[in-house]
N, C-alpha and C positions, 0 to 999 in steps of 0.2 A: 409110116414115113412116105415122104411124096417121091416124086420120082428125081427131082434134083437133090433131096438129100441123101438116095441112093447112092446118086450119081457124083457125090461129092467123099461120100463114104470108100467107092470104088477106089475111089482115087488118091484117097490119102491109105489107103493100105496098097494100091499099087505100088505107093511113091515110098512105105515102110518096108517091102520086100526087096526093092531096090537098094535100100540103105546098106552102108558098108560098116560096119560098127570098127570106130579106130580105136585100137587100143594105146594106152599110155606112152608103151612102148615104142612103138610107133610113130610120135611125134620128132620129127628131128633133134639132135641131142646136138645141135650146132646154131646158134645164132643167128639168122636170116633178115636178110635186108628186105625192103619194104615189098619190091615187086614180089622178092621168092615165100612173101606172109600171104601176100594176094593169090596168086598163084597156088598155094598150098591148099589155102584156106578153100578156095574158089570149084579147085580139083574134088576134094573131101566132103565139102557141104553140100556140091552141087541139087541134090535129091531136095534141097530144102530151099533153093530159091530160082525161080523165073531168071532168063540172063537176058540181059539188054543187046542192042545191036553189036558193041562191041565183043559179046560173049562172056563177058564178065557180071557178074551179083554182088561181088565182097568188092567194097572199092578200099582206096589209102584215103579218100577223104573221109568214109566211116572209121576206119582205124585211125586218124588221126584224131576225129571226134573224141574217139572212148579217152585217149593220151590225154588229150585237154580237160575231160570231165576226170580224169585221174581215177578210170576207173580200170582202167591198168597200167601194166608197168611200162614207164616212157623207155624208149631205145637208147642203148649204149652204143657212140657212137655210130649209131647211124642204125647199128642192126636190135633187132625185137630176140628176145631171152626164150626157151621151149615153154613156161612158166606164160609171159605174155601169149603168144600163140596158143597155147590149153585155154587162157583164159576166154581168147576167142573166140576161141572154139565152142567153148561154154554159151558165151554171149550169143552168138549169132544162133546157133541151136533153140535156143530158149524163145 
């Protein structure tokens, strides 16, 4: 191995000891409107994305993406299901 794919290896086991593993349980068991999905999401993944000047990675315009591709569950009333947020969570992980 060269020395950048050391150096790249370091870093992605840095960035997996860091990792908080969330359990199921653990997801909010209450409906959440769009900033408190951002904000969840944002707090929780953090280890897994770069954040922009505003401090934020997980935007509403990516979540609203997945809504329109129906590749999760659109919002009731405004607010997103623990169900949509796992799926999420799932997505953005991946």
């Amino acid at each position: 191995m060269n020395v950048e794919s050391n150096r790249m290896l370091e870093s992605i086991l840095e960035s997996l000891s860091k990792m908080e593993y969330i359990k199921s349980s653990k997801i909010p068991d209450i409906d959440l409107y769009m900033d408190q999905v951002v904000g969840y999401l944002s707090q929780k993944l953090a280890v897994f994305y770069d954040t922009d000047d505003d401090g934020r990675s997980i935007t509403a315009t990516m979540i609203n993406n997945y809504v329109k591709q129906k590749i999760i569950q659109p919002p009731v009333k405004k607010r997103y299901s623990r169900a949509a947020v796992s799926s999420l969570m799932v997505l953005f992980c991946a």
